[in-house]
HTML snippet that shows the backbone in 3Dmol.js (N, CA, C, O; Angstrom):
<script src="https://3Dmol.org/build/3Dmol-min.js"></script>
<div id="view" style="width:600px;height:400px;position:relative"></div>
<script>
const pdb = `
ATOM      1  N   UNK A   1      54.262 119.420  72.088  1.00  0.00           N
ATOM      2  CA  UNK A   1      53.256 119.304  73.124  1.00  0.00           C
ATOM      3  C   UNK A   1      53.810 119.810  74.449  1.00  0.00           C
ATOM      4  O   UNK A   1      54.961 119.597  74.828  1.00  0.00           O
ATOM      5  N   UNK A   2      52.857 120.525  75.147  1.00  0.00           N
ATOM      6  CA  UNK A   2      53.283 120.433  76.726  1.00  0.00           C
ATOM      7  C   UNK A   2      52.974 119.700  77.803  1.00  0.00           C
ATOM      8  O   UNK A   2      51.941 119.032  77.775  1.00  0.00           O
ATOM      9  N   UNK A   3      53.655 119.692  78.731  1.00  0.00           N
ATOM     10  CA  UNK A   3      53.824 118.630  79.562  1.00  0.00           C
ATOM     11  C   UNK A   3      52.573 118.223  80.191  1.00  0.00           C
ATOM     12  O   UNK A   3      52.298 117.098  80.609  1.00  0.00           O
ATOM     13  N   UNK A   4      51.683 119.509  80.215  1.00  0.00           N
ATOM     14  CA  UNK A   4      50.216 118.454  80.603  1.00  0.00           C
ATOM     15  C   UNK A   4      49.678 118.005  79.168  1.00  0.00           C
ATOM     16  O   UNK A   4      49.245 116.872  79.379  1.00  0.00           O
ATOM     17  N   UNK A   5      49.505 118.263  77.997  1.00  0.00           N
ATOM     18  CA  UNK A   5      49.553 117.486  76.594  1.00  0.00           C
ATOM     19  C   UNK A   5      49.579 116.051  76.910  1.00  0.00           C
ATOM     20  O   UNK A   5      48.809 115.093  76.843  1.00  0.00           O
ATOM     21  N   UNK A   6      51.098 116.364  77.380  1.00  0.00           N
ATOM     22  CA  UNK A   6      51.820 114.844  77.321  1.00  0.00           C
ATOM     23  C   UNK A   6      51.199 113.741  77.820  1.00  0.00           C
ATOM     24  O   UNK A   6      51.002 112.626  77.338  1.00  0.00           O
ATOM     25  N   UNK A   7      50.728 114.582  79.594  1.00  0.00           N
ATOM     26  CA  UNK A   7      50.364 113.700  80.662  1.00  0.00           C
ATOM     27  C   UNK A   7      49.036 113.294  80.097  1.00  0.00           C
ATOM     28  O   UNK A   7      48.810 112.092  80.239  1.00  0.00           O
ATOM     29  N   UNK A   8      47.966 114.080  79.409  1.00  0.00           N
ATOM     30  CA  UNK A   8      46.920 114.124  79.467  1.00  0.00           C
ATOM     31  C   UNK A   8      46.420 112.719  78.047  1.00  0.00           C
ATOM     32  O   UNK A   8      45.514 111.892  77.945  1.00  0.00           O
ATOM     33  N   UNK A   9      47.878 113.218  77.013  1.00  0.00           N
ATOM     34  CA  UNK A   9      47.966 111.697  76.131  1.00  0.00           C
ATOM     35  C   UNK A   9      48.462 110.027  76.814  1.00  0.00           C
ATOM     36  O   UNK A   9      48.452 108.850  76.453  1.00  0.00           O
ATOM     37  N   UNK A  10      48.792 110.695  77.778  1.00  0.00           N
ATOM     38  CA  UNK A  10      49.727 109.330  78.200  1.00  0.00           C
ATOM     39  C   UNK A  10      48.676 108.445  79.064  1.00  0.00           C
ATOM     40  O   UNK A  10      48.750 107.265  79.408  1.00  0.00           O
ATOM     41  N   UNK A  11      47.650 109.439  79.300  1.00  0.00           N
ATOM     42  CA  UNK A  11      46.487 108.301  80.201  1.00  0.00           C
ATOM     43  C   UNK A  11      45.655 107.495  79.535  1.00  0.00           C
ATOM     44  O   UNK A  11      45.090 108.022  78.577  1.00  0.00           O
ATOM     45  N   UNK A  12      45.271 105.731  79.884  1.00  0.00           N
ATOM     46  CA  UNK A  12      45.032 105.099  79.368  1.00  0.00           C
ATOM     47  C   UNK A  12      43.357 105.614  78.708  1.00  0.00           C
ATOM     48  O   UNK A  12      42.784 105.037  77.784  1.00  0.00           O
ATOM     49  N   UNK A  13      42.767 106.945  79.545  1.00  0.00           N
ATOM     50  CA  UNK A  13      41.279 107.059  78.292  1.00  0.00           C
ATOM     51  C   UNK A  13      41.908 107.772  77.399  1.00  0.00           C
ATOM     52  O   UNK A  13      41.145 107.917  76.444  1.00  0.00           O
ATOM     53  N   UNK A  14      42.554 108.109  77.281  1.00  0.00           N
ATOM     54  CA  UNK A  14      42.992 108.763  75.744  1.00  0.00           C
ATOM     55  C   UNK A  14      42.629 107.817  74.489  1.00  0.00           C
ATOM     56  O   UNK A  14      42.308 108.086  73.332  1.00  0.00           O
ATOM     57  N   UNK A  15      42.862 106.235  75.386  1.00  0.00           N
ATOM     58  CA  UNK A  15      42.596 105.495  73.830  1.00  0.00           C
ATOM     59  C   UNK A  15      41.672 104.751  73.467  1.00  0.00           C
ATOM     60  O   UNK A  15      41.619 103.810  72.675  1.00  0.00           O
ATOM     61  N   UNK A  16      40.759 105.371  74.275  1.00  0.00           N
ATOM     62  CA  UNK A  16      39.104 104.987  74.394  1.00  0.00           C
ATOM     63  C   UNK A  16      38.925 106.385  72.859  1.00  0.00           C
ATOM     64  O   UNK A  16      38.232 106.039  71.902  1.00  0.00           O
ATOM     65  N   UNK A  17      39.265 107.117  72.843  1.00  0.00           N
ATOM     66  CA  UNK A  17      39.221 108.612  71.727  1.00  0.00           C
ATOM     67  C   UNK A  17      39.678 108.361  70.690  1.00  0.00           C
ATOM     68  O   UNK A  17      39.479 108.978  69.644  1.00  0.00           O
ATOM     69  N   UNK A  18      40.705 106.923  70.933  1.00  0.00           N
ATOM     70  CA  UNK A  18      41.201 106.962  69.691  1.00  0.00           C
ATOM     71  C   UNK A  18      40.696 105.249  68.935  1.00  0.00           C
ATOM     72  O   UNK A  18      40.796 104.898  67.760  1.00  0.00           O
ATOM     73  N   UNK A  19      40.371 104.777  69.652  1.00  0.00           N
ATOM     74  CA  UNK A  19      39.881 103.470  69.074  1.00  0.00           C
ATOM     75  C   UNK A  19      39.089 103.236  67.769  1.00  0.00           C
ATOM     76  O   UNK A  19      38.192 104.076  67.830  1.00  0.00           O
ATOM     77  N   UNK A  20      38.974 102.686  66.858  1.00  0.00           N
ATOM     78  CA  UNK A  20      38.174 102.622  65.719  1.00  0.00           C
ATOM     79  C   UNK A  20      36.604 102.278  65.895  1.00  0.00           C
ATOM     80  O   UNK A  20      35.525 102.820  65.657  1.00  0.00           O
ATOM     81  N   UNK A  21      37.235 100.702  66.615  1.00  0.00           N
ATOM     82  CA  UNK A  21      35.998  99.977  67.212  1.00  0.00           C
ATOM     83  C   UNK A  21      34.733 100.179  67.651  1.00  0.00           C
ATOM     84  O   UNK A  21      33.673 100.050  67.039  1.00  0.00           O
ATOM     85  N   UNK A  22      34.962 100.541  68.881  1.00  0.00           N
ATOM     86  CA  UNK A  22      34.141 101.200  69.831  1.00  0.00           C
ATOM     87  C   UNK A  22      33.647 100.059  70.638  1.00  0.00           C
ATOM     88  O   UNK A  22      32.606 100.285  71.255  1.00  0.00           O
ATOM     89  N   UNK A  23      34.085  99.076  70.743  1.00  0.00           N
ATOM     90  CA  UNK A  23      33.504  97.959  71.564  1.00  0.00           C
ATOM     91  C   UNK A  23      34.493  97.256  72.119  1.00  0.00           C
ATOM     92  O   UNK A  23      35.279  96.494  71.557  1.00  0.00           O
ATOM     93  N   UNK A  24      34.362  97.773  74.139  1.00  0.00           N
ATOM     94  CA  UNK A  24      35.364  97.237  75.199  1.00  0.00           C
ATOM     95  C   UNK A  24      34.889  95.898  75.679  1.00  0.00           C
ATOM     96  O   UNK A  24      33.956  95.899  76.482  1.00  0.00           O
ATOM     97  N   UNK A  25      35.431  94.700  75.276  1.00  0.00           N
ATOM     98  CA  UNK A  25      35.058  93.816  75.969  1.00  0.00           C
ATOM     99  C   UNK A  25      36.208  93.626  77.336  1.00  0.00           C
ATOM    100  O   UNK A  25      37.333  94.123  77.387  1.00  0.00           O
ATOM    101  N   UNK A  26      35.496  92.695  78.462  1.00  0.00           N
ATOM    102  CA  UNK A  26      36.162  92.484  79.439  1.00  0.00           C
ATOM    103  C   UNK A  26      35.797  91.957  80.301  1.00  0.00           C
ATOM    104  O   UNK A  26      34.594  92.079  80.533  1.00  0.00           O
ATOM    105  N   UNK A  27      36.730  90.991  81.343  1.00  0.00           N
ATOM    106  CA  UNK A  27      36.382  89.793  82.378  1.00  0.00           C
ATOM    107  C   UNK A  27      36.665  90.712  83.265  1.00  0.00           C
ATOM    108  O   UNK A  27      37.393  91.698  83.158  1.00  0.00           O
ATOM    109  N   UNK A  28      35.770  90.162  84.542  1.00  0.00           N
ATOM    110  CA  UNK A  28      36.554  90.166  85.855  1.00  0.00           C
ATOM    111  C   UNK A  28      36.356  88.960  86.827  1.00  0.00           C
ATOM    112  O   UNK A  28      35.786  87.951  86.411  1.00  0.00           O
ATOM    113  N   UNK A  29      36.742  89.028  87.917  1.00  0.00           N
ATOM    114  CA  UNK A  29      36.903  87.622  88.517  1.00  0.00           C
ATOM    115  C   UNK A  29      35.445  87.463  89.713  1.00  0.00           C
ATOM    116  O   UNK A  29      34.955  86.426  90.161  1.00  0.00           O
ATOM    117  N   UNK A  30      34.995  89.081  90.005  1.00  0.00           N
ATOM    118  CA  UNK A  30      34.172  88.966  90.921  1.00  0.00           C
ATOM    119  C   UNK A  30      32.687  89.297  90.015  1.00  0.00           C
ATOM    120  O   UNK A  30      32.594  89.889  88.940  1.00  0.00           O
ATOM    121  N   UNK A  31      31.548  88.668  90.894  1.00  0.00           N
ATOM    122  CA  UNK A  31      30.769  89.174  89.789  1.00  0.00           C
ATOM    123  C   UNK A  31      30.175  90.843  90.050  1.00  0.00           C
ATOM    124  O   UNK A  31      30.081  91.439  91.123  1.00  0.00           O
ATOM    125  N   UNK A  32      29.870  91.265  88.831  1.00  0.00           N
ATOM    126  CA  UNK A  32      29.234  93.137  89.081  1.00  0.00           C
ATOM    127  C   UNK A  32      27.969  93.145  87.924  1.00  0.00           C
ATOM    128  O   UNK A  32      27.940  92.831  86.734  1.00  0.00           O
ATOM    129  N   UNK A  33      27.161  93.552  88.672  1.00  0.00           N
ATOM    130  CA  UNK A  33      25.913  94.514  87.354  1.00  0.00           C
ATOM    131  C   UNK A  33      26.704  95.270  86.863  1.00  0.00           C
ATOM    132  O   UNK A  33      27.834  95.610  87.211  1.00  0.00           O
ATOM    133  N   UNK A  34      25.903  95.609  85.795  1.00  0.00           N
ATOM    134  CA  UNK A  34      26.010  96.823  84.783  1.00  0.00           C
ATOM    135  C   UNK A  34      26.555  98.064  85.418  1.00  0.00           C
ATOM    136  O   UNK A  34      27.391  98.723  84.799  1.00  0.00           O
ATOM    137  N   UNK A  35      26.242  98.349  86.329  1.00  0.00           N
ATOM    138  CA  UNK A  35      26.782  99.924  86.931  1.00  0.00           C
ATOM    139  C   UNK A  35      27.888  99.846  87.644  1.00  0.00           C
ATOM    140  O   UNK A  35      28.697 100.769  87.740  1.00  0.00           O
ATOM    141  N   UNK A  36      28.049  98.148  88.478  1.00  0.00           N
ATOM    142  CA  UNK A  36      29.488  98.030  88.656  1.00  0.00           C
ATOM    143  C   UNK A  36      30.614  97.632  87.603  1.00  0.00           C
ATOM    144  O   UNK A  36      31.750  97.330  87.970  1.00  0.00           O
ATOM    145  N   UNK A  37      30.285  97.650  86.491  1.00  0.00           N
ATOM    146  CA  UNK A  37      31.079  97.162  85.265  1.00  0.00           C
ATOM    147  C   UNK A  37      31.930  98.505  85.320  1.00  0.00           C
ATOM    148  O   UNK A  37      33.137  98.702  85.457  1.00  0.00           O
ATOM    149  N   UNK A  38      30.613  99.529  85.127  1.00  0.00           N
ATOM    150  CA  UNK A  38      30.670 100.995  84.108  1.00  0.00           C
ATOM    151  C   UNK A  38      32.212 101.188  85.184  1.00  0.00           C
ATOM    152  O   UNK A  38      33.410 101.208  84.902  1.00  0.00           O
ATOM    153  N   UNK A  39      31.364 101.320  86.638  1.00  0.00           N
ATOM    154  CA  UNK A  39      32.626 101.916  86.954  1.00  0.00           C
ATOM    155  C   UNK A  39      33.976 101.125  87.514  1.00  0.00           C
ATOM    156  O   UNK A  39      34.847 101.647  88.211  1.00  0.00           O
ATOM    157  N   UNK A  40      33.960 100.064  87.160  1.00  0.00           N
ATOM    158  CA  UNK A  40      35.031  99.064  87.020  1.00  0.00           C
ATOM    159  C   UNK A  40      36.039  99.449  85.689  1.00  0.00           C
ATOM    160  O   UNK A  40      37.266  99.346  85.688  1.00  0.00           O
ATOM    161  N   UNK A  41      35.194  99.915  84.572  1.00  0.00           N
ATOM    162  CA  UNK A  41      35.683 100.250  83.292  1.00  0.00           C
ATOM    163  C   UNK A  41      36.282 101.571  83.282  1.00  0.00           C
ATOM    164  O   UNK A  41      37.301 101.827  82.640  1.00  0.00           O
ATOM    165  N   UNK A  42      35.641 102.424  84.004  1.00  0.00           N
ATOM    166  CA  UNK A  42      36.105 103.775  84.174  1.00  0.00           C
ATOM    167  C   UNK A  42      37.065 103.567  84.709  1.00  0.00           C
ATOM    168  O   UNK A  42      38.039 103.662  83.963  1.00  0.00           O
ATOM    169  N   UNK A  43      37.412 103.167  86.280  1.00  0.00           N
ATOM    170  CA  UNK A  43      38.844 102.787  86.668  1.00  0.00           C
ATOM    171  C   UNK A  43      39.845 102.146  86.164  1.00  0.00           C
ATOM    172  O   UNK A  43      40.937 102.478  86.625  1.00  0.00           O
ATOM    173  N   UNK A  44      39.842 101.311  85.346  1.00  0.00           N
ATOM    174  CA  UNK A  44      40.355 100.538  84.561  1.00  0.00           C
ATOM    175  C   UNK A  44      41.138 101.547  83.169  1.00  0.00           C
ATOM    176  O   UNK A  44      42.098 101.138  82.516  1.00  0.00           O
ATOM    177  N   UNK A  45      40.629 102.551  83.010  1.00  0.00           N
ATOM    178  CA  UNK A  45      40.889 103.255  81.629  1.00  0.00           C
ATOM    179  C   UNK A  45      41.716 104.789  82.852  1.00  0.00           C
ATOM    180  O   UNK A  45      41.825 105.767  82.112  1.00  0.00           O
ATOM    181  N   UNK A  46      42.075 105.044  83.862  1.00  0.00           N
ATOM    182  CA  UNK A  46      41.800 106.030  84.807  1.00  0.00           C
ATOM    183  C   UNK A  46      41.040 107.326  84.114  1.00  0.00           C
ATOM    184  O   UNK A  46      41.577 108.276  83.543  1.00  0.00           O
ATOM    185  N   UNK A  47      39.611 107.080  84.337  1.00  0.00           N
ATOM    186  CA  UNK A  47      39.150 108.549  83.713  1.00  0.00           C
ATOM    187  C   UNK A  47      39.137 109.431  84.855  1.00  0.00           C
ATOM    188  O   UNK A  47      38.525 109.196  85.897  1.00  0.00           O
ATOM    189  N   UNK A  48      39.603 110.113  84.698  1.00  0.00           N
ATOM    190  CA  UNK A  48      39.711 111.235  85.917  1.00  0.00           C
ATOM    191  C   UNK A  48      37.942 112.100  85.884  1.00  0.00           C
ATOM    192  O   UNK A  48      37.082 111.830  85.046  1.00  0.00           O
ATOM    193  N   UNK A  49      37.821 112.866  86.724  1.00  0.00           N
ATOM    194  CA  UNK A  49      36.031 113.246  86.996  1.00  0.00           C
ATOM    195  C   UNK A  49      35.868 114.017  86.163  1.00  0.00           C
ATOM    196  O   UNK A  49      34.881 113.998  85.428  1.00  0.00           O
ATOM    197  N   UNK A  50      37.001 115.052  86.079  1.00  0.00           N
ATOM    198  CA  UNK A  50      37.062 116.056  85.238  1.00  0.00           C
ATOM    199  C   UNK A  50      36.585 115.729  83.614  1.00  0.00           C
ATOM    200  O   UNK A  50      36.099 116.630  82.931  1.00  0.00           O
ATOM    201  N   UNK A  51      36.765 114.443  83.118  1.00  0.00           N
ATOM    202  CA  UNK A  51      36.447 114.310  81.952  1.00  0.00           C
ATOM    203  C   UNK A  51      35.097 113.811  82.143  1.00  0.00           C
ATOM    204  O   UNK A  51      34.391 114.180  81.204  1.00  0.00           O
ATOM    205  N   UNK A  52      34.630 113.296  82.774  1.00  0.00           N
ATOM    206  CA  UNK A  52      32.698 112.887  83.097  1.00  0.00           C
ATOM    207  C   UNK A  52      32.009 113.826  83.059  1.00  0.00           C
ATOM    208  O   UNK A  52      31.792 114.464  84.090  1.00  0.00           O
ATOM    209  N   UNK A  53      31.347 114.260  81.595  1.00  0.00           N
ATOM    210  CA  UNK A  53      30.622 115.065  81.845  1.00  0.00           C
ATOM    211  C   UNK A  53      29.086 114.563  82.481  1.00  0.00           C
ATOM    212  O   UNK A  53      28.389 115.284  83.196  1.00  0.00           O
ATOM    213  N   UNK A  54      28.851 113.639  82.197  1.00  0.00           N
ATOM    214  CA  UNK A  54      27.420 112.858  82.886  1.00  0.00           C
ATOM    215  C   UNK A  54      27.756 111.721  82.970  1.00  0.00           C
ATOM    216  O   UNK A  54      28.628 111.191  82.281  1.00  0.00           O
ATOM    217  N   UNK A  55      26.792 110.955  84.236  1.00  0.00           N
ATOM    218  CA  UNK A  55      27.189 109.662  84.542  1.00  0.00           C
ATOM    219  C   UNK A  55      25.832 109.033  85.325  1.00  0.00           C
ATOM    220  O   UNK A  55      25.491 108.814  86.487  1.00  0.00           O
ATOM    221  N   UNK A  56      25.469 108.933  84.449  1.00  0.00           N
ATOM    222  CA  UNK A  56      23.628 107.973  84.894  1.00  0.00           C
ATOM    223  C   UNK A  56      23.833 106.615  84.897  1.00  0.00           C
ATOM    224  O   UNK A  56      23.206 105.784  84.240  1.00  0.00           O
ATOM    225  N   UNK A  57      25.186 106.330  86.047  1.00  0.00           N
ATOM    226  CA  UNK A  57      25.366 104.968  86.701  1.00  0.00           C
ATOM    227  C   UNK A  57      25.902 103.765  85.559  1.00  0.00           C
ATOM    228  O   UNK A  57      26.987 103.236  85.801  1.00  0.00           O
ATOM    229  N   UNK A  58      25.095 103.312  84.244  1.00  0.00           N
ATOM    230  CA  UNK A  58      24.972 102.444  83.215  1.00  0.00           C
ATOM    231  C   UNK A  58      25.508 102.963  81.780  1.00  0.00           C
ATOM    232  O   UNK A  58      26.055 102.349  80.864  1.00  0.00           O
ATOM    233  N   UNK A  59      25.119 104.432  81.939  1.00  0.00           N
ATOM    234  CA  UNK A  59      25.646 105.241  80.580  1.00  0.00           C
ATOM    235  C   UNK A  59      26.533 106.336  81.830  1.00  0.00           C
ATOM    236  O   UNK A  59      26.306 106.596  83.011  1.00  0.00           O
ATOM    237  N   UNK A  60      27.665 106.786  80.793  1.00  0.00           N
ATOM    238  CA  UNK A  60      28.608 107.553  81.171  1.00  0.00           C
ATOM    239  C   UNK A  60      29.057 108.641  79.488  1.00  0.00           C
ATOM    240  O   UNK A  60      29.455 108.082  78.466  1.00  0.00           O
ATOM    241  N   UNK A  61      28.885 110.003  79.581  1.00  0.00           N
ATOM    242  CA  UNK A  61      29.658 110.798  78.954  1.00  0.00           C
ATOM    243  C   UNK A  61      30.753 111.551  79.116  1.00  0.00           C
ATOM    244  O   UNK A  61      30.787 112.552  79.831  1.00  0.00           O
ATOM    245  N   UNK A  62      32.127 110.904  78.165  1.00  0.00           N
ATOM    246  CA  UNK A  62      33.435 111.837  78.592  1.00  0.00           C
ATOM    247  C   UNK A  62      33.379 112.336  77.697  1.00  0.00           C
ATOM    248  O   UNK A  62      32.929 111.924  76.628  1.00  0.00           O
ATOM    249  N   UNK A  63      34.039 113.804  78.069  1.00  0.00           N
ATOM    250  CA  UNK A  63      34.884 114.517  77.154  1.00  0.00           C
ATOM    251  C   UNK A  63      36.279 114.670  77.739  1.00  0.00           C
ATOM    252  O   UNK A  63      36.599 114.873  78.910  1.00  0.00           O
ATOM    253  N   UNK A  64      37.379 114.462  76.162  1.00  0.00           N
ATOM    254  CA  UNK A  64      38.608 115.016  76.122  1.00  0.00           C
ATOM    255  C   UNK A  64      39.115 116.410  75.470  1.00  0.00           C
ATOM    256  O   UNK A  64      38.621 116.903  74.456  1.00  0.00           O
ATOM    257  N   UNK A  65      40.344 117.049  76.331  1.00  0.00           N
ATOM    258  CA  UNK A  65      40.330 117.962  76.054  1.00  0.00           C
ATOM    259  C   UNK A  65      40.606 118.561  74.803  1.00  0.00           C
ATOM    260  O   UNK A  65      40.362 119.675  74.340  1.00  0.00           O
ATOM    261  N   UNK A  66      41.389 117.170  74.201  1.00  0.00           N
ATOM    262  CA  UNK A  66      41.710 117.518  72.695  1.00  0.00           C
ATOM    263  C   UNK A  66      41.188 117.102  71.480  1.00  0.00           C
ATOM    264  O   UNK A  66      41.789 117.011  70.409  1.00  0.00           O
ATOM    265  N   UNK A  67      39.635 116.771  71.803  1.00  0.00           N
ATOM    266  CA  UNK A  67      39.180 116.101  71.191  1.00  0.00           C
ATOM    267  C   UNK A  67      37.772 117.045  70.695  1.00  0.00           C
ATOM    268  O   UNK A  67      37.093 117.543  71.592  1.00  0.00           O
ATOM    269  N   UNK A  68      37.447 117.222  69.513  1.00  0.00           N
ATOM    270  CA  UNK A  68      36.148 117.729  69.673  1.00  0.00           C
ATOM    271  C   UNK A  68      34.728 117.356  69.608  1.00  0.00           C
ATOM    272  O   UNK A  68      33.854 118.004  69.032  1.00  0.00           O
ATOM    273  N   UNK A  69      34.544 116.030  70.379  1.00  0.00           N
ATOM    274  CA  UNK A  69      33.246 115.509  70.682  1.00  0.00           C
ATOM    275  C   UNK A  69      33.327 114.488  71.894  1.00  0.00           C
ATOM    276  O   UNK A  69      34.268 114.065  72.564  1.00  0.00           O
ATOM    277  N   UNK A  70      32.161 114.297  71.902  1.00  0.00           N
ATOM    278  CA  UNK A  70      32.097 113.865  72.832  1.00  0.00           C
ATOM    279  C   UNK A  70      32.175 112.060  72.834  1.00  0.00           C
ATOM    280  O   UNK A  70      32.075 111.628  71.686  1.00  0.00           O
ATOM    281  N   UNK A  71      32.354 110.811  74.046  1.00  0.00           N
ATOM    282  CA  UNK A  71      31.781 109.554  73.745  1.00  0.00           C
ATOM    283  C   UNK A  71      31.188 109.477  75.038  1.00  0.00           C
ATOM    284  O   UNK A  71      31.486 109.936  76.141  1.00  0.00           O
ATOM    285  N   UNK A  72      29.819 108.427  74.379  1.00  0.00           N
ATOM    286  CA  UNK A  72      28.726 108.043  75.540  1.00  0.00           C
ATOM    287  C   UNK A  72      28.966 106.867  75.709  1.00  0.00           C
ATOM    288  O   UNK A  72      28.656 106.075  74.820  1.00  0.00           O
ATOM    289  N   UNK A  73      29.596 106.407  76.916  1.00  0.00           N
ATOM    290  CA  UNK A  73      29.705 104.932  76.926  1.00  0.00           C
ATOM    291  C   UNK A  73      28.719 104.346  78.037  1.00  0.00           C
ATOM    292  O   UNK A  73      28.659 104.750  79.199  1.00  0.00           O
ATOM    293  N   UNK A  74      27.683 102.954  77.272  1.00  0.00           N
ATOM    294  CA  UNK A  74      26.827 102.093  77.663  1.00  0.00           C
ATOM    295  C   UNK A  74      28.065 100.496  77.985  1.00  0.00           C
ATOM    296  O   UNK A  74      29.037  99.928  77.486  1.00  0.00           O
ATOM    297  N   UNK A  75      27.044 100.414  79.254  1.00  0.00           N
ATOM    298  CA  UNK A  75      27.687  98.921  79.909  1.00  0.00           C
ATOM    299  C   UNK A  75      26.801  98.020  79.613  1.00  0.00           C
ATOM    300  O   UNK A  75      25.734  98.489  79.216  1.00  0.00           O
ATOM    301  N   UNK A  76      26.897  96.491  79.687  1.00  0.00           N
ATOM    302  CA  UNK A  76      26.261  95.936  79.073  1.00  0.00           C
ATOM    303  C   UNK A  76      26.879  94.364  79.548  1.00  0.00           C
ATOM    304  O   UNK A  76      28.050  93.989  79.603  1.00  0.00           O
ATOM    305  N   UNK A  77      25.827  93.748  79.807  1.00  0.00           N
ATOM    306  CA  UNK A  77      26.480  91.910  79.904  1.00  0.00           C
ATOM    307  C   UNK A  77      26.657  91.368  79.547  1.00  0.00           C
ATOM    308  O   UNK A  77      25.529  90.888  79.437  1.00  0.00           O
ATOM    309  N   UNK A  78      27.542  90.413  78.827  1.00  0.00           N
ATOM    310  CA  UNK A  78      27.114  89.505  77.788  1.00  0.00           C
ATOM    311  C   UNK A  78      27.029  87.916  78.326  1.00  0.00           C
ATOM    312  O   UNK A  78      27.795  86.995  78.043  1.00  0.00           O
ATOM    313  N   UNK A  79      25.776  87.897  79.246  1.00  0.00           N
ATOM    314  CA  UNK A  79      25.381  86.758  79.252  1.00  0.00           C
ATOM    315  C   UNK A  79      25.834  86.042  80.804  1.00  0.00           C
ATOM    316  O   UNK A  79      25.832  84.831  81.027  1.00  0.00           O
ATOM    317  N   UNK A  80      26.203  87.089  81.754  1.00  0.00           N
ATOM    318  CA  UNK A  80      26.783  86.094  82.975  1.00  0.00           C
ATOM    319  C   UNK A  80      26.883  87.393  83.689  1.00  0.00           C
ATOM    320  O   UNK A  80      26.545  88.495  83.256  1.00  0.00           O
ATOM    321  N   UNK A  81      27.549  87.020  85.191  1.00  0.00           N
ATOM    322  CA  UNK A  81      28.051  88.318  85.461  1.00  0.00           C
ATOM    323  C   UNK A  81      29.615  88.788  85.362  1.00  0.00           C
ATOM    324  O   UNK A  81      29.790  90.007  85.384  1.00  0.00           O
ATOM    325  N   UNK A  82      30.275  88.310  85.301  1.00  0.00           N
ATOM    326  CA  UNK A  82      31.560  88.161  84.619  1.00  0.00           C
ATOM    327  C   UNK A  82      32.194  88.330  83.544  1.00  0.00           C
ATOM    328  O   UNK A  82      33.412  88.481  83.449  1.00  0.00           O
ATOM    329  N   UNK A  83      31.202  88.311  82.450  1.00  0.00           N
ATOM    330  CA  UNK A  83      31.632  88.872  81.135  1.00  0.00           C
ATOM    331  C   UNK A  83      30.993  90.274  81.205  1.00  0.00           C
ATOM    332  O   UNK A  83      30.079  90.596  81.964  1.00  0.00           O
ATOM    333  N   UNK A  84      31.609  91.058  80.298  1.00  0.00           N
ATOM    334  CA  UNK A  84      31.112  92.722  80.766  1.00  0.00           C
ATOM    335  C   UNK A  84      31.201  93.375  78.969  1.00  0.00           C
ATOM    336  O   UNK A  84      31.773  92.521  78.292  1.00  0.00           O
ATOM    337  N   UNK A  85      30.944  94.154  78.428  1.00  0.00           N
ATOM    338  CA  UNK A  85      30.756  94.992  77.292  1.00  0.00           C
ATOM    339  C   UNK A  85      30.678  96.748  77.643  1.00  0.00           C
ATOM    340  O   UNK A  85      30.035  97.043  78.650  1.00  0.00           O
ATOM    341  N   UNK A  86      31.271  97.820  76.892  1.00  0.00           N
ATOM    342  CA  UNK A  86      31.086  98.707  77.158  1.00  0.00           C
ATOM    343  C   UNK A  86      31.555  98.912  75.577  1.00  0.00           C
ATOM    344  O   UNK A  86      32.552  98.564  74.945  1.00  0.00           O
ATOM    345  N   UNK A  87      30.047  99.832  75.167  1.00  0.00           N
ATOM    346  CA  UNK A  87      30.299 100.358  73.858  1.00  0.00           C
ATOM    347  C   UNK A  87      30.167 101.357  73.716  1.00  0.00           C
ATOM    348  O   UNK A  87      29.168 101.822  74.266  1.00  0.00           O
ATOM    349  N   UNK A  88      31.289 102.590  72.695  1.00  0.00           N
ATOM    350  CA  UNK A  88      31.579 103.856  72.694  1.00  0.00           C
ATOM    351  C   UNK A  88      30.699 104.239  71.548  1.00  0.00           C
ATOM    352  O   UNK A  88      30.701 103.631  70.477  1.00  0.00           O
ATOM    353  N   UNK A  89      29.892 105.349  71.839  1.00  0.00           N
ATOM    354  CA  UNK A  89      29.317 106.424  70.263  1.00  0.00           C
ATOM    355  C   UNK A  89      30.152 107.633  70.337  1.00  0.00           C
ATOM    356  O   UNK A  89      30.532 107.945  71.466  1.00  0.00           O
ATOM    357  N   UNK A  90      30.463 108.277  69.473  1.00  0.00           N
ATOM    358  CA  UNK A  90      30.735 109.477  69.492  1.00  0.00           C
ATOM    359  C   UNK A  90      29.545 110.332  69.373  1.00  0.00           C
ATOM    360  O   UNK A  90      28.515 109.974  68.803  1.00  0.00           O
ATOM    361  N   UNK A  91      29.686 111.237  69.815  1.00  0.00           N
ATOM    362  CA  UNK A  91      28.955 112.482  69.725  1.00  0.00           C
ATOM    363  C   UNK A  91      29.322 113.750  69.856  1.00  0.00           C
ATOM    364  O   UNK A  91      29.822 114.233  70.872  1.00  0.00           O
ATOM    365  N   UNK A  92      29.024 114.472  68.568  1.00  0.00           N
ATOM    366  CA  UNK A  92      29.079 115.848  68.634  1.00  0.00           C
ATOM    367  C   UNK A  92      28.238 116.923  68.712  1.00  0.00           C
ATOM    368  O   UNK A  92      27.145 117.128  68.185  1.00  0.00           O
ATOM    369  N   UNK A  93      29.123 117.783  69.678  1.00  0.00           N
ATOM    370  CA  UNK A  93      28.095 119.134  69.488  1.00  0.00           C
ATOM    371  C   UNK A  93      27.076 119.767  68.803  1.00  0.00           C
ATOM    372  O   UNK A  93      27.474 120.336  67.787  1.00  0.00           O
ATOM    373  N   UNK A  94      26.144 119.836  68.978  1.00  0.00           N
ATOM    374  CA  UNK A  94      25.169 120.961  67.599  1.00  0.00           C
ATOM    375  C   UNK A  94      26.284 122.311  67.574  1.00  0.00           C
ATOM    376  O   UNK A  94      26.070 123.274  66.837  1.00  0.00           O
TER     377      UNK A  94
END
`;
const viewer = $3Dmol.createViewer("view");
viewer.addModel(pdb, "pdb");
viewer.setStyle({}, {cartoon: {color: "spectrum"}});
viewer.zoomTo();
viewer.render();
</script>
């Protein structure tokens, strides 16, 4: 690999690409809607902009560079404002 390879594996969304699951659960201490989750979650993973290909506040699409599809990630509450959900689909190209 080369050294941007490296850098570009070594960031924590890389393993949003690689997860089986697809379902981020997570606290925080202050409360946030849905769109402050999303991008609580985005910071949290550092997605850099460059990988956002769309971002309609609640739903967010990244792409990675070594990856060949895409994930749409939806935010979501579970039940308070403090508990938070963000679940990954993949999607590929036609």
């Amino acid at each position: 690999m080369t050294l941007v390879e490296d850098i570009i594996q070594s960031l924590p969304v890389s393993a949003l690409f690689d997860d089986e699951d697809g379902v981020f659960d997570f606290e925080t201490d202050e409360p946030m809607d849905n769109v402050s989750s999303m991008t609580h979650f985005l910071n949290m993973y550092q997605v850099p902009e460059s990988m956002i290909y769309l971002n309609d506040g609640t739903q967010v699409t990244i792409v990675h560079p070594y990856h060949r599809y895409k994930l749409v990630l939806d935010a979501m509450g579970r039940g308070d404002f403090f508990h938070h959900r963000v679940e990954a689909e993949i999607v590929f190209d036609d």
